[in-house]
C-alpha positions as CSV (number, residue, x, y, z in Angstrom):
1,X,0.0,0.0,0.0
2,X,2.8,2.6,0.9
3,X,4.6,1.9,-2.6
4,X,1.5,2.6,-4.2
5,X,1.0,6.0,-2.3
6,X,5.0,6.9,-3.3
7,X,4.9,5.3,-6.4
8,X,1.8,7.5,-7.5
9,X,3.0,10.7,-6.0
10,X,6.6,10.1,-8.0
11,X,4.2,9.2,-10.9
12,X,2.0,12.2,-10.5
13,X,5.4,14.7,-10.2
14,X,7.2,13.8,-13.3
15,X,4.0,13.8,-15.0
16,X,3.6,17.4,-14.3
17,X,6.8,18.4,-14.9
18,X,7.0,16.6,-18.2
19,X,4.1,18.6,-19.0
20,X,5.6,21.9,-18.1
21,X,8.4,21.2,-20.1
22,X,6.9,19.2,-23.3
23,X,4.1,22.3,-23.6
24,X,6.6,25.0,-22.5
25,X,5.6,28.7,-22.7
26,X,2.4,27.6,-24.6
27,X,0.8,26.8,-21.3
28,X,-1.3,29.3,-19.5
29,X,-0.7,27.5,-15.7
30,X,2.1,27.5,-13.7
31,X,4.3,24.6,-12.8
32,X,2.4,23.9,-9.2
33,X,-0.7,23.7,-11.1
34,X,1.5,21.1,-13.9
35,X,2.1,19.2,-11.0
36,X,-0.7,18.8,-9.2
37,X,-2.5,17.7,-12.6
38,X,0.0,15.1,-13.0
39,X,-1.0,14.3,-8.8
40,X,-4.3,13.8,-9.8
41,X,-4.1,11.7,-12.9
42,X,-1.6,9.7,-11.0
43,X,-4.6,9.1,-8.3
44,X,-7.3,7.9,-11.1
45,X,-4.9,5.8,-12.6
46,X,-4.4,4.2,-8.8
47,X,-8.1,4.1,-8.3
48,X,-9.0,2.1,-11.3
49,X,-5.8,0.0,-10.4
50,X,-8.0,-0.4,-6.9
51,X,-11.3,-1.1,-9.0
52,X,-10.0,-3.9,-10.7
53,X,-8.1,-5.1,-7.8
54,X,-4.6,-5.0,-9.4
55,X,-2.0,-6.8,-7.0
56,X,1.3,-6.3,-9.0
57,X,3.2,-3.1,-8.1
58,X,5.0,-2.9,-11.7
59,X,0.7,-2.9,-13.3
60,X,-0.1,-0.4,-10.7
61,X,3.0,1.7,-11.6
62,X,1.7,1.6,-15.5
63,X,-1.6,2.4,-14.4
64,X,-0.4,5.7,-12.6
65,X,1.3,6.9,-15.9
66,X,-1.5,6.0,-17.8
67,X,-3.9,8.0,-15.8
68,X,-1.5,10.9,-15.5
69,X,-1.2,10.9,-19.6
70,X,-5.0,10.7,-19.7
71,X,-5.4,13.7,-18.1
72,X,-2.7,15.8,-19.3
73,X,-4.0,15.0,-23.0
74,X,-7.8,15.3,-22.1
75,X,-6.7,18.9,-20.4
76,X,-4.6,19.6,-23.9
77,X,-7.6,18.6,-25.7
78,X,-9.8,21.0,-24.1
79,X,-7.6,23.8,-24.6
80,X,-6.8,24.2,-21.0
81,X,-3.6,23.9,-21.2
């Protein structure tokens, strides 16, 4: 349970700052605000990791990216960011 909570906070960081740097000065929100978007993707990607009771660390891992790349793109998308 603890590596899950590190794991998706590490997740959830480099997610954000990825984001800062891969959009660049074509975002409109800061870097706190990168990085807590990255936080909460990270989260969704654990909760549907907890929905369908995932037990390996290295799935759950993949799951926080791919929740933290959902939202970054669905945010792009939208023309928030």
């Amino acid at each position: 349970m603890l590596f899950a909570i590190i794991s998706g906070l590490i997740v959830g960081f480099l997610g954000g700052v990825f984001m800062k740097v891969s959009f660049g000065g074509s975002t409109l929100i800061g870097f706190i605000v990168c990085v807590v978007v990255g936080l909460v993707g990270s989260v969704i990607g654990g909760a549907i990791g907890n929905a369908l009771k995932v037990r390996s660390r290295v799935l759950q891992f993949v799951l926080d990216v791919v929740g933290a790349c959902i939202l970054i793109a669905l945010l792009k998308f939208l023309g928030f960011v």
